[in-house]
C-alpha positions, 0 to 999 in steps of 0.5 A: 465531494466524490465524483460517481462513474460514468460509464462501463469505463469508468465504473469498471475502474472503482476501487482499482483507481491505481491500476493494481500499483502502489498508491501510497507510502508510508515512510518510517525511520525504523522499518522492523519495528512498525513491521512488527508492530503492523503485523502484530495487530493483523496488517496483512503484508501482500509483498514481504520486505525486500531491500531495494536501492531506494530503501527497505520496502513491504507491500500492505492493502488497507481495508478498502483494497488500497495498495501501500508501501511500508518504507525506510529510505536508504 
């Protein structure tokens, strides 16, 4: 079941449910290879891979606008 909006505010927020952020990860043991593989079949990296304490890390949107993060953990 889907909850409809109610409201300017609410309806102002439909498809950016996560405030412009990251909302879902997708964890890897080999990130270059799934890197490769997801560009290989057109994923549109929004943020190139960036090495960070926790681990290795791109940024991807799904069809519907959805930010994801693609991770290694360190």
């Amino acid at each position: 079941m889907l909850a409809r909006g109610v409201g300017e505010a609410q309806t102002a927020r439909i498809g950016d449910q996560t405030g412009g952020r990251v909302g879902f990860f997708l964890h890897t043991d080999d990130f270059e290879r799934d890197h490769a593989a997801m560009t290989a079949k057109g994923v549109r990296f929004v943020r190139p891979p960036a090495a960070e304490r926790y681990g290795v890390v791109a940024v991807w949107d799904d069809f519907y606008g959805n930010l994801w993060d693609l991770l290694q953990p360190a």
